[in-house]
N, C-alpha and C positions, 0 to 999 in steps of 0.2 A: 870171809865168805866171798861168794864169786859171782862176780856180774853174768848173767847169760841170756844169752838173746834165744828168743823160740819164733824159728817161720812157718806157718802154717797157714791155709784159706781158712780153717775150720776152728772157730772161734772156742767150741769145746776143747779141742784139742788141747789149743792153747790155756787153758781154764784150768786141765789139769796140770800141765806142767808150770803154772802161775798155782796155784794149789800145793802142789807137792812136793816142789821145789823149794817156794816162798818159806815154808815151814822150816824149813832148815837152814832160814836166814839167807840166801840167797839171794840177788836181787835178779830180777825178772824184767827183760825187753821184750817186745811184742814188736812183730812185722806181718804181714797176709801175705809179702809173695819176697824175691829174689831183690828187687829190684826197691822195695822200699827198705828191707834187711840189709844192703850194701847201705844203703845214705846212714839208716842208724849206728852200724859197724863203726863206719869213721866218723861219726859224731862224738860216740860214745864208748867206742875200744875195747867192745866185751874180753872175756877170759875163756869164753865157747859160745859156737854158735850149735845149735839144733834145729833140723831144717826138716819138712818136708820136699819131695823130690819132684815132685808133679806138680808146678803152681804157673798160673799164670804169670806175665809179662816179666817172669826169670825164673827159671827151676834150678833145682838145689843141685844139679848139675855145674851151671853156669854159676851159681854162685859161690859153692868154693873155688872154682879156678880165678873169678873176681879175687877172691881173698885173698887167696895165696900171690897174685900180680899185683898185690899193694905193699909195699915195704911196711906199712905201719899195722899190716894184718898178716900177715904171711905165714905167723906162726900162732898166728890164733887157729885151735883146733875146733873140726867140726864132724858133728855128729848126725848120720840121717834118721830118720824115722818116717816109714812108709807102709801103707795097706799093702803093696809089693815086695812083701819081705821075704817069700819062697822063691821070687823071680831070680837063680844063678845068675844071669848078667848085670843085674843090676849087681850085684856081691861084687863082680871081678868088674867092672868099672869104676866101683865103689875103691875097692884096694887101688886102682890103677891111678884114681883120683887123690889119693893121699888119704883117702878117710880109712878108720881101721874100728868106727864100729857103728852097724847100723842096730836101729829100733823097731820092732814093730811096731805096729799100730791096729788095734792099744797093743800095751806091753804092760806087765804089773808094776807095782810101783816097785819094790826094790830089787828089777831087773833097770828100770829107770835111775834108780838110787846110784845102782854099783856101775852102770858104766857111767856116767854121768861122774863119778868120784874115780874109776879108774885113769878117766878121758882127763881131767884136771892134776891129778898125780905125774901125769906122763910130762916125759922133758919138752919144751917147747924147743923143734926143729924144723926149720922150714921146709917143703916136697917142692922140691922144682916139677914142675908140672910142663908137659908142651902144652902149646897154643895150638898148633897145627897140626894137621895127619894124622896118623890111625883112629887115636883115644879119640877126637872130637868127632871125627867119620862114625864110629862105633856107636857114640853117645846121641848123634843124630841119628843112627837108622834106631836105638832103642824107643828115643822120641818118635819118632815114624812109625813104630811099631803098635806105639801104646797109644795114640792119637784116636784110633779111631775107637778102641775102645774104653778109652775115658769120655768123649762125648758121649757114649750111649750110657756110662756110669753117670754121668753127670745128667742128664736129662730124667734119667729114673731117678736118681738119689733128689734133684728139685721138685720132683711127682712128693717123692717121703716125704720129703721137708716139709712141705704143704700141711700135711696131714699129721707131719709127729713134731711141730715148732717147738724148740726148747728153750724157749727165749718168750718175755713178757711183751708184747707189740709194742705198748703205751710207753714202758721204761725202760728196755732193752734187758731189766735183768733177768735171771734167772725164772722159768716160769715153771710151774708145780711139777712138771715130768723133767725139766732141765736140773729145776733143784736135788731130785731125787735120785739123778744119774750120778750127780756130784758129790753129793754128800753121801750117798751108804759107798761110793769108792772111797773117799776120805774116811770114812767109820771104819774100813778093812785096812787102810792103811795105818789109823789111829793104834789099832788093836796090835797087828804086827810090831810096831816099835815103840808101845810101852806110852803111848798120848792119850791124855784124856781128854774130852770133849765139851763143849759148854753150846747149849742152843736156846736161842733168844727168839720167841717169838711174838709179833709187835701188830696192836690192831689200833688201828687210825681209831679213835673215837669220835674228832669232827667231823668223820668224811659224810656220815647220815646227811647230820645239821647242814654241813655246806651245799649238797647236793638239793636238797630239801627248799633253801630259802635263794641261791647264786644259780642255782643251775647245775646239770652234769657237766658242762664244760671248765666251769670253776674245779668242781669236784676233780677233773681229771688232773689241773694242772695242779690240786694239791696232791696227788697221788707223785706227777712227775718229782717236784722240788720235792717231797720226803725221801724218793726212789736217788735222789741225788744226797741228799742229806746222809742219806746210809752209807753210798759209796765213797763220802768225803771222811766220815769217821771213822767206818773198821780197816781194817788189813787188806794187801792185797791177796792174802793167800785166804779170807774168809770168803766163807760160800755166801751170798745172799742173793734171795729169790723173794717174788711175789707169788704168795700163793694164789691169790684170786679177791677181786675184791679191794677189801681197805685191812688185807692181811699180810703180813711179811714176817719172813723169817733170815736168820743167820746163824752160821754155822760155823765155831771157832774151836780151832786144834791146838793143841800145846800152848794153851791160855791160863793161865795163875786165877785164883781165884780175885786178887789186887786187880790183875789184868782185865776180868770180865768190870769191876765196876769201874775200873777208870773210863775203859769204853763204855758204859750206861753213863757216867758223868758227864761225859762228853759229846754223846746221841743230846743228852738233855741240852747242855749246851749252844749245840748247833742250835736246836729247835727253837729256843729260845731266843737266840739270836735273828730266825728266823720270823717267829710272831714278833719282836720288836717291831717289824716293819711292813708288817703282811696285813693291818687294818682287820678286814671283818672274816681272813683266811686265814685260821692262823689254826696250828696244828697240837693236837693231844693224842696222846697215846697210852694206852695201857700195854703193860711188859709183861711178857714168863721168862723166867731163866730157869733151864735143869742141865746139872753140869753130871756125866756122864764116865766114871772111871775107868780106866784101860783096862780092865777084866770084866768090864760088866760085859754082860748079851743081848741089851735090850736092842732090836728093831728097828730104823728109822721111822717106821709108821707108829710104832710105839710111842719112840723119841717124842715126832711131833705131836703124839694125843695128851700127853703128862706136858708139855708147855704146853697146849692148846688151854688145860683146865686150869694150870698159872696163870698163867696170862686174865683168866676171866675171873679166878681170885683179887689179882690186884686190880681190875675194871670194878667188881663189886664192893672193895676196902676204898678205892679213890669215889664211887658212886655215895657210901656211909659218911666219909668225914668233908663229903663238899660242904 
């Protein structure tokens, strides 16, 4: 499988293609703009880069012709993906620049799939590219062009952000609307090629007690170390979010049933590893799992209500044989 790097500001973005990609074995680099994407290129020597066009302190302009002026990247091919995908100029500066396939944004996943598999199939050849004159003249007035209408995009889209946050403040993960973008895409992606599903949902049992006799502030920083705990055990292409509270959930694709409990073996584990040395903070959790077949139609709000009442089966069976 094939190393590949994804540049984007927009951490979602990136989520799916760590998501969609991951699942196919693939390994997944992360960068936010142009210019942290070049240092991990030569770090780490992807197989393709996928780039957003429009980023700060280097757009995906500037950084494939970085690529291509490096002997040890030159023939690393690169892919765009842009909310400017009906924009004609960007297409014919796009070809001019040596790239030969852009993404929308979003794009479904196996229009993601097939270029992404066409883009790696193709012979690696290097574009000589110029440095000077027309192309980069061209490339500056498109920058020029769209400048001033990305700030007025950007100023309204941080008004949304405000108000539609898809992300959990306290852990950074996933929060109940971020989870829910992610995973019924991944549940249409599941369906389409034949994966089944297994979703794990996990309710802190100390978090009561700790808040109760430490404080909320204890409370929180047991929420942090679990909220890390999770991200240290499952997958990177697993979806996991907070739903609220001392609740959490995960989202695993093309998982064996072996699979799901080695990862339950392993959550325990950590945790335990973790109460060894946590004194009077030390973490319990009761678990749901319902694993989800590639023909079924059940609903994510569905999904989550059938582990919601697992989950509070095995709290009431660990409550019986305390």
């Amino acid at each position: 499988m094939a190393t590949i790097l994804v540049v984007d500001t927009n951490t979602i973005d990136r989520n799916i293609y760590v998501a969609l990609l991951g699942n196919f074995g693939h390994h997944i680099l992360e960068a936010t703009n142009g210019a942290e994407a070049l240092e991990i290129a030569r770090a780490q020597l992807p197989d393709l880069v996928i780039t957003d066009i429009f980023m700060p302190n280097m757009d995906g302009f500037t950084l494939a012709r970085r690529l291509r002026a490096d002997p040890l990247l030159a023939t690393v091919p690169v892919v765009f993906h842009t909310a400017n995908y009906d924009d004609s100029e960007i297409h014919r500066l796009a070809r001019a620049s040596g790239i030969h396939h852009i993404l929308r944004k979003p794009s479904e996943p196996h229009e993601i799939l097939r270029v992404v598999n066409d883009t790696l199939k193709r012979p690696a050849t290097p574009t000589r590219l110029p440095q000077t004159g027309q192309l980069q003249r061209e490339h500056l007035q498109v920058l020029a062009n769209k400048l001033y209408e990305k700030v007025t995009e950007l100023e309204e889209a941080n008004e949304r952000l405000r108000s539609l946050s898809l992300t959990d403040n306290l852990t950074g993960l996933n929060n109940r609307r971020g989870f829910m973008v992610l995973a019924t895409g991944l549940m249409k992606f599941a369906r389409r090629v034949g994966y089944s599903l297994c979703l794990l949902y996990i309710d802190l049992d100390s978090l009561k007690h700790l808040n109760d006799t430490l404080g909320h502030a204890a409370g929180d920083a047991l929420i942090l170390r679990f909220s890390r705990i999770l991200t240290e055990t499952f997958r990177e292409s697993d979806i996991i979010g907070r739903l609220g509270g001392d609740e959490f959930v995960v989202l695993m694709a093309d998982a064996a049933e072996s699979d799901v409990e080695a990862m339950r073996q392993h959550l325990q584990e950590n945790v335990g590893a973790y109460n060894r040395q946590a004194g009077q903070a030390t973490i319990t959790f009761s678990l749901g799992v319902i694993r989800v077949p590639s023909d079924s139609t059940i609903t994510m709000e569905e999904l989550l209500a059938q582990a919601d009442k697992a989950m509070y089966k095995h709290k009431q069976h660990r409550r019986q044989t305390a």
